[in-house]
C-alpha positions as CSV (number, residue, x, y, z in Angstrom):
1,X,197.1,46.9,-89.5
2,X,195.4,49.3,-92.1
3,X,195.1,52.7,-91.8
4,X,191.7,54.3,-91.3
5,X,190.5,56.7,-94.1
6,X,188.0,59.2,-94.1
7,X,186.5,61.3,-96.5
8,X,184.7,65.3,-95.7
9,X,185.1,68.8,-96.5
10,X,187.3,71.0,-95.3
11,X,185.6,73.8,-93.2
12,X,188.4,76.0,-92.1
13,X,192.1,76.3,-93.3
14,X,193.3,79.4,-91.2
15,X,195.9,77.6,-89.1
16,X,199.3,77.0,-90.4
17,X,199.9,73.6,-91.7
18,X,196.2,72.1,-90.1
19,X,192.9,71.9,-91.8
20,X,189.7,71.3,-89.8
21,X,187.5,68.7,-92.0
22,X,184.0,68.1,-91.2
23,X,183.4,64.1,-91.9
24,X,179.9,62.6,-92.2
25,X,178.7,60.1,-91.8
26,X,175.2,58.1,-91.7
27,X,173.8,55.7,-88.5
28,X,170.8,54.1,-87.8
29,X,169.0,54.3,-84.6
30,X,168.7,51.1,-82.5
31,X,165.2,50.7,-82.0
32,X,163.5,53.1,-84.6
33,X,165.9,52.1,-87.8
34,X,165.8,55.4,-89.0
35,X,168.9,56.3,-90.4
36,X,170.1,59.8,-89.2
37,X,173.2,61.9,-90.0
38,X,176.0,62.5,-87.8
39,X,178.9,65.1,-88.5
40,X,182.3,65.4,-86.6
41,X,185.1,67.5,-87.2
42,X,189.3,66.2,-87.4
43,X,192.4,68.2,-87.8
44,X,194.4,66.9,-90.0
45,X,197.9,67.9,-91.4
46,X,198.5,69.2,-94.6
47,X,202.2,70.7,-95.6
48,X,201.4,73.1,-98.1
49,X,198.7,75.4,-98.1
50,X,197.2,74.0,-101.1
51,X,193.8,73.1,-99.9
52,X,191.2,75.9,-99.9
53,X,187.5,75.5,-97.7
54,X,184.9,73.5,-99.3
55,X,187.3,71.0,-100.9
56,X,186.6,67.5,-100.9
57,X,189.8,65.3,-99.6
58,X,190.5,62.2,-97.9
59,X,192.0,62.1,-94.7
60,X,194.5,58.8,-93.3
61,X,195.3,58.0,-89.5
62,X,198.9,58.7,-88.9
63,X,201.0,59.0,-85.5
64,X,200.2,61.9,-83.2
65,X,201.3,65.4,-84.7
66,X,200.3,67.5,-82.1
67,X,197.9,67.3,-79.1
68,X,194.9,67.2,-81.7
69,X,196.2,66.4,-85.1
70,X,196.3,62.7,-85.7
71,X,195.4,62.6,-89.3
72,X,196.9,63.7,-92.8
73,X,195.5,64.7,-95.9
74,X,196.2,62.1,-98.8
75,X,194.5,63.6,-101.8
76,X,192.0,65.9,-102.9
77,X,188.6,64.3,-104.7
């Protein structure tokens, strides 16, 4: 089975080894069909401190980390 990927921004690299990145995303409501944004936030697991806040990267689903981390950063756009 393929891995999910996501793309966002990272919003917070103060932890060690653990960005937050802020991933949105547009949906449409049922009944109105107005499209409307939505915005959640994943930690994701990055070795090196390399990535700064603001950066654009893509994230991929990987096996559990830690109680919250489930993702890893792949690249930076």
């Amino acid at each position: 089975m393929a891995k999910k990927q996501l793309t966002g921004t990272i919003v917070s690299n103060k932890m060690q080894k653990t960005v937050v990145v802020n991933v949105e995303r547009m949906k449409e409501h049922p009944k109105y069909k107005r499209k409307y944004k939505v915005h959640k936030k994943y930690k994701a697991h990055c070795q090196d401190g390399e990535f700064q806040a603001g950066d654009k990267v893509i994230i991929e689903e990987c096996r559990p980390i830690s109680k919250d981390k489930k993702w890893k950063i792949i690249k930076k756009v």
